[in-house]
Every structure is written in structure tokens, then in C-alpha cells.
DOMIVEX-91486 format. One record per residue (C-alpha): residue number from 1; residue in three letters; y, x, z; chain. Coordinates in Angstrom, 2 decimals, decimal comma. Last residue first. Example, Ala and Ser with C-alpha at 12.3 -4.5 7.8 and 13.67 -1.06 7.14 Angstrom:
ATOM     i    aa         v         u         w   ch
ATOM     2   Ser     -1,06     13,67      7,14    A
ATOM     1   Ala     -4,50     12,30      7,80    A
END
This chain:
ATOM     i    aa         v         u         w   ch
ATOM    98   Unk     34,30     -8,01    -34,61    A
ATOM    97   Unk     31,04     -6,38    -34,90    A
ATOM    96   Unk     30,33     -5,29    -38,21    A
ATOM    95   Unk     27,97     -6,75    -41,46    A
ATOM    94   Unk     27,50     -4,52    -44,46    A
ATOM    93   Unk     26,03     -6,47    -47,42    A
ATOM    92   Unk     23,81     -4,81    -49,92    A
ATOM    91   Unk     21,11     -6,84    -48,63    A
ATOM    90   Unk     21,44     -5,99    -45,18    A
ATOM    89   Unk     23,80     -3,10    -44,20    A
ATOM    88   Unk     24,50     -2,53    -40,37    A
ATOM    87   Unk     27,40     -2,52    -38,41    A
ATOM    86   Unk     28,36     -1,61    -34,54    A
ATOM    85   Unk     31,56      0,23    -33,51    A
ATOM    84   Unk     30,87     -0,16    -30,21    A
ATOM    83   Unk     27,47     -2,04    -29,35    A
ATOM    82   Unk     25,18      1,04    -29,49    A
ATOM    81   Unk     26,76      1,60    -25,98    A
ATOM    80   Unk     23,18      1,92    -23,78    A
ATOM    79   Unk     22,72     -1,67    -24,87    A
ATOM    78   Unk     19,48     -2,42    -22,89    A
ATOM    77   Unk     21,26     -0,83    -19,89    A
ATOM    76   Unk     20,89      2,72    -18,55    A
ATOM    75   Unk     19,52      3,65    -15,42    A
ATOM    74   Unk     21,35      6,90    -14,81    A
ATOM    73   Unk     18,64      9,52    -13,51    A
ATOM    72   Unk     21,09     12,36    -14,51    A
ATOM    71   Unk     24,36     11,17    -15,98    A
ATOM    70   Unk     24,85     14,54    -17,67    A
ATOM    69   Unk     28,80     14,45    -17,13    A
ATOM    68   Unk     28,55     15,29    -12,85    A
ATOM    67   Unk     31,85     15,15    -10,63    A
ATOM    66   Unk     30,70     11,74     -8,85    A
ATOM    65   Unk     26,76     13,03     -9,47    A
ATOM    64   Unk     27,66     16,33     -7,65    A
ATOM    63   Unk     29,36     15,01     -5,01    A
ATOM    62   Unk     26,70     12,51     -3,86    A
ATOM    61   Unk     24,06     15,04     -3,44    A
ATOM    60   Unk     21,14     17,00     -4,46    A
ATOM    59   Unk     21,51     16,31     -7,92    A
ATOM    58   Unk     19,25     14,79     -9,91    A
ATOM    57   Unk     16,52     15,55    -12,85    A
ATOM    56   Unk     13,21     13,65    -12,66    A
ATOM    55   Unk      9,86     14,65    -13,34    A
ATOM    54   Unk      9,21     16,39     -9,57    A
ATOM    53   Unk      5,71     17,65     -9,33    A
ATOM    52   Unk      3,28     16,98     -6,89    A
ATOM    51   Unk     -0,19     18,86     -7,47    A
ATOM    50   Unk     -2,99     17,18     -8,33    A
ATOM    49   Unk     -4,36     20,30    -11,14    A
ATOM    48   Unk     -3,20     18,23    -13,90    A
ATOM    47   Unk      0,28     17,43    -12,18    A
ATOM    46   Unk      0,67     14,51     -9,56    A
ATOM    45   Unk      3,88     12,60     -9,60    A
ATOM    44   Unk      6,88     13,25     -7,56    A
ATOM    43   Unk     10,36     11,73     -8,51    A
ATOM    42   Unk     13,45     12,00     -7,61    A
ATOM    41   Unk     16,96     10,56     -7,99    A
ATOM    40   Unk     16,64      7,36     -9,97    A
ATOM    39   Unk     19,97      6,37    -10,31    A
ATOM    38   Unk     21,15      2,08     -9,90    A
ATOM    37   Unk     24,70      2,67    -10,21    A
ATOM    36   Unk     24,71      4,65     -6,79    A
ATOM    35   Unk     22,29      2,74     -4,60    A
ATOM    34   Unk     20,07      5,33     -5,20    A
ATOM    33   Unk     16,25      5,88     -6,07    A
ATOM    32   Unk     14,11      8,05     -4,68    A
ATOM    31   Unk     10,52      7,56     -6,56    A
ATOM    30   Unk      7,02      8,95     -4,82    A
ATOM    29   Unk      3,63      9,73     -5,46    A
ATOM    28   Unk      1,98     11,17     -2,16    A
ATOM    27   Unk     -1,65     10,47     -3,55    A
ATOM    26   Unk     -0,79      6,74     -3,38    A
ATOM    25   Unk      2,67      5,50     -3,10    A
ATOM    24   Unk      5,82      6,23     -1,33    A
ATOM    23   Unk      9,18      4,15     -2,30    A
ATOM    22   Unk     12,29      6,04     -1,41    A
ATOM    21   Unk     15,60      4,46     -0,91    A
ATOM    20   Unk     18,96      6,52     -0,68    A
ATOM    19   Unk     21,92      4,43      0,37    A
ATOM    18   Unk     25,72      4,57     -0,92    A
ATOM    17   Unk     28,25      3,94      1,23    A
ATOM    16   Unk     31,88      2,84     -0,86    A
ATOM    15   Unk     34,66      5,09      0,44    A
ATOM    14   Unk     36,24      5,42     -2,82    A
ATOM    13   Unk     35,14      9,03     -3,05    A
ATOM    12   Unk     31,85      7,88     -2,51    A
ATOM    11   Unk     29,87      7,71      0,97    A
ATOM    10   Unk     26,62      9,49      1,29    A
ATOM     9   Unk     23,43      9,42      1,36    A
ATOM     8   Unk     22,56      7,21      3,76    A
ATOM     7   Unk     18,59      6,61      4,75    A
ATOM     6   Unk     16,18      4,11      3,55    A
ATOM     5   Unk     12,42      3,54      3,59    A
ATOM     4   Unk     10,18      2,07      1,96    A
ATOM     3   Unk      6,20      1,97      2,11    A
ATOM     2   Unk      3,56      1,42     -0,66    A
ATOM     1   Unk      0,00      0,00      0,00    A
END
């Protein structure tokens, strides 16, 4: 069965708290996820041999991901910006978003 836990990890710029939540599974497999526009943080998965590997880039803490560009472990949405600027050509016609 899995367990969760919390613990703070720190508190934005803005003052907004964000929470670090880590749900353990079997064999020691494990995701850290963060309140922090939904970022997976960690995590470990067994290798070949069974050893636990972390799969996930992330910074170690909240000042790095407020100053970061690489948007590591960003949970992006189903539209991930392909919406700006969008057209396509169907039949010779081209169609754009208005």
C-alpha cells in the first residue's frame, strides 16, 4: 500500500507556502511532487540491477526553481503553448487562430 507524507518546502518570493508531498510505493519507489505549479521533484525507480535511481531533474530548493528557465519537472498542460500563432493547411487552405 502507498503512504504520503508532507513537509514545507518553502515559501515563494510572494510569500505563498509551498508543500513537498512524497508518495512511497513498493520496492522503495517514490515521486516528490510540489505544490509549486504542480512539479514533480523526484523520482526513484529501480534500475536493472534494483537499485533506486532518480529519473527526474529538480532543484534542491525553492530558489532555484523561482530563478530557474529549464522548468524542470513542470507539469505541462495538454496545450503546452502550441495554441499561439496556430494554423494549419488542409486542402490547400490554411486555417489560423483568430
Amino acid at each position: 500500500m502507498s503512504k504520503i507524507t508532507s513537509k514545507p518546502f518553502g515559501i515563494t518570493k510572494d510569500g505563498h507556502p509551498i508543500t513537498s508531498y512524497e508518495i512511497h510505493g513498493k520496492g522503495g519507489t517514490m515521486v516528490r511532487l510540489l505544490n509549486f505549479g504542480a512539479t514533480i521533484q523526484a523520482m526513484l525507480v529501480p534500475d536493472r540491477n534494483g537499485n533506486l535511481v532518480d529519473v527526474v531533474c529538480g532543484y534542491d530548493d525553492l530558489e532555484s526553481y523561482e530563478k530557474g528557465t529549464c522548468f524542470y519537472g513542470a507539469v505541462v498542460g495538454r496545450y503546452a503553448n502550441r495554441i499561439k500563432d496556430a494554423r494549419f493547411v488542409l486542402d490547400g487552405v490554411t486555417y489560423q487562430k483568430n
